[in-house]
C-alpha positions as CSV (number, residue, x, y, z in Angstrom):
1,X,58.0,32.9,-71.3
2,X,55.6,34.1,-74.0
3,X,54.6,30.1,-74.5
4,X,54.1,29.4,-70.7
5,X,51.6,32.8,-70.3
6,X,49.7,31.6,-73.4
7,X,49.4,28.1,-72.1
8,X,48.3,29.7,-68.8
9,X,45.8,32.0,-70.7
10,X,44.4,29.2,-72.5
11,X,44.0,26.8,-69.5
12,X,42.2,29.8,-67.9
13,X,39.9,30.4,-70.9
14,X,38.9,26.1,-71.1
15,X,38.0,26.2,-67.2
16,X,36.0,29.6,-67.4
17,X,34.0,27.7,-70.7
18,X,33.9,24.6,-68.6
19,X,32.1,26.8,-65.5
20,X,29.8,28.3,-68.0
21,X,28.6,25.4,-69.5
22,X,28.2,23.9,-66.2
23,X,26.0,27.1,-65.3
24,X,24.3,26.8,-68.1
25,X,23.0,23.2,-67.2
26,X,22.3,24.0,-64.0
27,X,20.2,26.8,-64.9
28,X,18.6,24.5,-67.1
29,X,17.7,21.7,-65.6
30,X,16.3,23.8,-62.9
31,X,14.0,25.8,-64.9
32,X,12.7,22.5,-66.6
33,X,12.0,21.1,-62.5
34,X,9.7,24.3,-62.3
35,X,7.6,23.0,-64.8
36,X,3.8,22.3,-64.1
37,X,1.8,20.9,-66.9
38,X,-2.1,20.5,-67.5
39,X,-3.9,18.2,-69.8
40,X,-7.4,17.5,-70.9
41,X,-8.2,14.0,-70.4
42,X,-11.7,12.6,-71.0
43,X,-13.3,16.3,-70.3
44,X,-11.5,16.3,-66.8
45,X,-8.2,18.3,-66.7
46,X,-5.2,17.0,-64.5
47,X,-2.7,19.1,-63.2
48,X,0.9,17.5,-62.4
49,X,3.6,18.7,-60.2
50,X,7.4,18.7,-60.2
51,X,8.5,17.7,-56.6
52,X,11.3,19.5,-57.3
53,X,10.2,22.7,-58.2
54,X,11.5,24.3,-55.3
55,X,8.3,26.9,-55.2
56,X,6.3,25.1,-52.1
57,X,7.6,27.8,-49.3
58,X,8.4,25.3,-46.6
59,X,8.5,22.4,-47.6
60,X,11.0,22.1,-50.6
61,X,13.2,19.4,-49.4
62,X,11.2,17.5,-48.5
63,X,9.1,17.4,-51.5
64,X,12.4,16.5,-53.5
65,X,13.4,13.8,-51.4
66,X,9.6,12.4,-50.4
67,X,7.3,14.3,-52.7
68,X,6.1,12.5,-55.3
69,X,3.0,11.3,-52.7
70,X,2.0,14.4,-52.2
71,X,2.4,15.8,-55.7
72,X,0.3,12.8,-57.2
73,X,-2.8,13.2,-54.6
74,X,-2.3,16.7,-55.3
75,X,-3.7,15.9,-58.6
76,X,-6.2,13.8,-57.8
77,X,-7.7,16.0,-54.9
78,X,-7.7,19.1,-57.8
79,X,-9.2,17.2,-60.4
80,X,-12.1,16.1,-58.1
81,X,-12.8,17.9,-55.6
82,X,-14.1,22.4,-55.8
83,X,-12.5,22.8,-52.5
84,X,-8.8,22.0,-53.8
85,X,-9.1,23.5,-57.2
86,X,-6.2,26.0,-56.6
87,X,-3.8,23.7,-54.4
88,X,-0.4,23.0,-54.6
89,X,1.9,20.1,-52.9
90,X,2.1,22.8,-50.1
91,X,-1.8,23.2,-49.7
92,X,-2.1,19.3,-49.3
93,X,0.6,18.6,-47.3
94,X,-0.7,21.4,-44.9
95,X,-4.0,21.3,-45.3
96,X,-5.7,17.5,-46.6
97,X,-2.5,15.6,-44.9
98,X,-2.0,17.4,-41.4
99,X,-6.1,17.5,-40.9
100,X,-6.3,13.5,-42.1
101,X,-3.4,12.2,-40.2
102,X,-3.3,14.1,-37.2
103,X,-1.7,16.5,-35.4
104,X,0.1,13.8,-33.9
105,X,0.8,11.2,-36.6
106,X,1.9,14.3,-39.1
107,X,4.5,16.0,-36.5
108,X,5.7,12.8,-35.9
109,X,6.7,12.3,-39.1
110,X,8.0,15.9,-39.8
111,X,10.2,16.2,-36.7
112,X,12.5,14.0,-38.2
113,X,15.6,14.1,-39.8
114,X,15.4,15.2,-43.5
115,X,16.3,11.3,-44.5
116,X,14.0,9.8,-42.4
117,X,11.3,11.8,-42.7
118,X,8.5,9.4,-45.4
119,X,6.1,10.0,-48.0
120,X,2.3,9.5,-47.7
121,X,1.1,5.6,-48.4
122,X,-1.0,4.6,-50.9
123,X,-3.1,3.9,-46.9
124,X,-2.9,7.6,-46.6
125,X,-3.7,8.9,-49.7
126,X,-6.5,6.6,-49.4
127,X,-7.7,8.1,-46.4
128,X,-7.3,11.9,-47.6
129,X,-9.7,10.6,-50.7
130,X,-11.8,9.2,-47.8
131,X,-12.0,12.9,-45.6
132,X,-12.9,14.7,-49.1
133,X,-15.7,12.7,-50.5
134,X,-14.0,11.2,-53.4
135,X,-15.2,7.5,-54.2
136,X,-12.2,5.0,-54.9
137,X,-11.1,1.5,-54.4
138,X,-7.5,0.9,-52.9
139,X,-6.2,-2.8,-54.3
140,X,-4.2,-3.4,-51.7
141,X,-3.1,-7.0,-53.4
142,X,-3.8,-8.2,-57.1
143,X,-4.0,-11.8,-58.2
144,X,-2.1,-11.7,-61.0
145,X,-0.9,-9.2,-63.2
146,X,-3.5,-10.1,-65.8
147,X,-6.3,-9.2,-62.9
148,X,-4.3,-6.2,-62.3
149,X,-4.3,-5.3,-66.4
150,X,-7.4,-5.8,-67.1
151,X,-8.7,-4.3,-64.0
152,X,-6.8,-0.6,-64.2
153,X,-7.7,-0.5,-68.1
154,X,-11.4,-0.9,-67.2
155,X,-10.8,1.7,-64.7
156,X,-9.1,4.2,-67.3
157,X,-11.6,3.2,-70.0
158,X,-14.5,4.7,-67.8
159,X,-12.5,8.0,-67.5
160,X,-11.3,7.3,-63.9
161,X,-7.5,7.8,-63.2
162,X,-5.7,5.3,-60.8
163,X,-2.8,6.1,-58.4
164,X,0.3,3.7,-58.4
165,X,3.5,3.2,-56.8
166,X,6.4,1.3,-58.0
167,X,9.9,0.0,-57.6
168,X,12.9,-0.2,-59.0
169,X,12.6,-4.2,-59.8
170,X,10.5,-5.5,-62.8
171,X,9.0,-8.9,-61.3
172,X,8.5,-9.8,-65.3
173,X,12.4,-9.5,-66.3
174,X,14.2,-9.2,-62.5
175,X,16.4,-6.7,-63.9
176,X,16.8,-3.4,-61.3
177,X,16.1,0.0,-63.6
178,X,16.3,3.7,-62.7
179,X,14.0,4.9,-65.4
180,X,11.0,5.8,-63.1
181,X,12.8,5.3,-60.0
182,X,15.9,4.8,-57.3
183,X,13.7,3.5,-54.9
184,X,10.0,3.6,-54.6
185,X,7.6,6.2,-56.4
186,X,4.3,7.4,-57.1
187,X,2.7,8.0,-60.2
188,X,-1.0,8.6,-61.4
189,X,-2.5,6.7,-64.4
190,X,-4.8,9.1,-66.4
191,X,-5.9,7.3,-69.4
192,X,-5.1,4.9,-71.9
193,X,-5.0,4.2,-75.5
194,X,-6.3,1.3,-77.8
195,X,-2.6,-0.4,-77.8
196,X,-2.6,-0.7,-74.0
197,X,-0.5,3.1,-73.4
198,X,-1.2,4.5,-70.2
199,X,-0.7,8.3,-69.9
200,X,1.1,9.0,-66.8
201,X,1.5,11.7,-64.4
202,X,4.6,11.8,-63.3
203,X,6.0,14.4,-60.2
204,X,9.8,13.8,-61.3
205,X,12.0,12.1,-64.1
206,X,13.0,14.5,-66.5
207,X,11.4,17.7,-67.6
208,X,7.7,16.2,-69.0
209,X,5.4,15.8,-66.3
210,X,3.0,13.6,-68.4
211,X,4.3,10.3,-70.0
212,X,3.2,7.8,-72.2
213,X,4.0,3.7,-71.4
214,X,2.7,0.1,-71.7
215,X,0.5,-1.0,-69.0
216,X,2.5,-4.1,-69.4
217,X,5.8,-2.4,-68.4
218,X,4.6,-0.1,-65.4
219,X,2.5,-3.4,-63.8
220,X,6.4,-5.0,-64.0
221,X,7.3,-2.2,-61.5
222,X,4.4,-2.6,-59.2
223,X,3.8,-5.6,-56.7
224,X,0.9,-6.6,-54.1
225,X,1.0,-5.7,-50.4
226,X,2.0,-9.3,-48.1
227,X,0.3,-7.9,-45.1
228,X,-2.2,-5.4,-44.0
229,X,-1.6,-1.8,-44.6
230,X,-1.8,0.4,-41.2
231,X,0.5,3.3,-41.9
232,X,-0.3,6.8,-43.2
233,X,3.3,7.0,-44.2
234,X,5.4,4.8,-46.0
235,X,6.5,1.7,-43.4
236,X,7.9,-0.8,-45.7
237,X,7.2,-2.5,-48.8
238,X,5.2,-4.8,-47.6
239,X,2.7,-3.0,-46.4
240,X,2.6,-0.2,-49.2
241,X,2.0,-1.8,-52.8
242,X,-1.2,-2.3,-54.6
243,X,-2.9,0.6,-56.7
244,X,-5.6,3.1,-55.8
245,X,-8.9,3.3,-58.7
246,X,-10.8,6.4,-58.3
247,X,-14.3,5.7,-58.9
């Protein structure tokens, strides 16, 4: 009897360490997604945001299914424009989204279902530079990568960041990765280094919201649009690659 209650106790005493540690994790992985960081780059400082921070009052999910739109323009639109100097993903989504889109185009979109609901294009974001003043170039399709390279290097050389989305595919190697992604996702470029490093803002993937990677890897993730874009949300592939340089 004696040997059953001690194999009971220390069944017990494994599952309550197992809960614990499982706390534990939880507790830190979600006080790592509530991080924000800012960095100095070129004499222009960059905040980035964690779309999963779950601090952006009504709009939490969706910023952790969709958010990494909104989180990357919401570092652009601090870093150069007085107006957004104190937003957050909320303050864009409400404010510089609703007002660019449309009443309309932006209930449209919300009024969905959770899963189907999308995240601003690289058209949209575009257009929000457009309503606040702030000069930029949206490539909606590059030549060829070298084009592409030489172009967003120039760009970052002259202390000018560039907004990116990209896939899960590298075109270079065709294997499928989940390092920056499980589906689409976008980034801003913030500066480089003399080997070629771009230093990334990046809303999710871990608990460092600013990264460090070739410009040779990243433009494996990225691809040209095949037709016009027309959509201020996301409407297929197709329509949604490229790279925005802010000028």
């Amino acid at each position: 009897m004696k040997k059953k209650m001690n194999k009971k106790k220390a069944v017990y005493a494994s599952l309550i360490c197992v809960a614990l540690i499982l706390m534990i994790c939880v507790i830190m992985i979600f006080l790592s997604n509530k991080k924000t960081e800012k960095v100095s780059e070129n004499g222009r400082t960059y905040m980035a945001f964690c779309q999963y921070a779950n601090d952006y009052k009504g709009y939490n999910s969706y910023l952790t299914w969709h958010g990494c739109a909104a989180c990357s323009m919401t570092t652009i639109l601090r870093a150069f424009s007085e107006e957004c100097q104190s937003w957050t993903p909320y303050e864009s989504i409400t404010i510089a989204e609703k007002n660019t889109a449309g009443n309309a185009v932006f209930n449209a979109n919300y009024d969905k279902a959770l899963k189907k609901q999308m995240p601003v294009s690289l058209q949209g974001i575009s257009w929000v530079l457009d309503e606040y003043d702030i000069e930029h170039e949206y490539i909606t399709a590059f030549p060829s990568d070298e084009f592409a390279k030489a172009d967003i290097l120039s760009n970052l050389r002259n202390d000018k960041p560039v907004i990116f989305i990209v896939g899960q595919y590298n075109r270079h190697t065709n294997d499928k990765s989940s390092k920056w992604t499980r589906s689409y996702h976008t980034m801003v470029m913030i500066g480089c280094d003399d080997n070629n490093n771009v230093m990334i803002a990046d809303p999710a993937n871990g608990d460092e919201r600013f990264k460090k990677a070739s410009i040779d890897e990243m433009l494996g993730y990225m691809w040209s649009c095949t037709a016009e874009p027309d959509s201020f949300y996301w409407n297929g592939k197709e329509k949604c690659g490229g790279y925005i340089k802010v000028n």
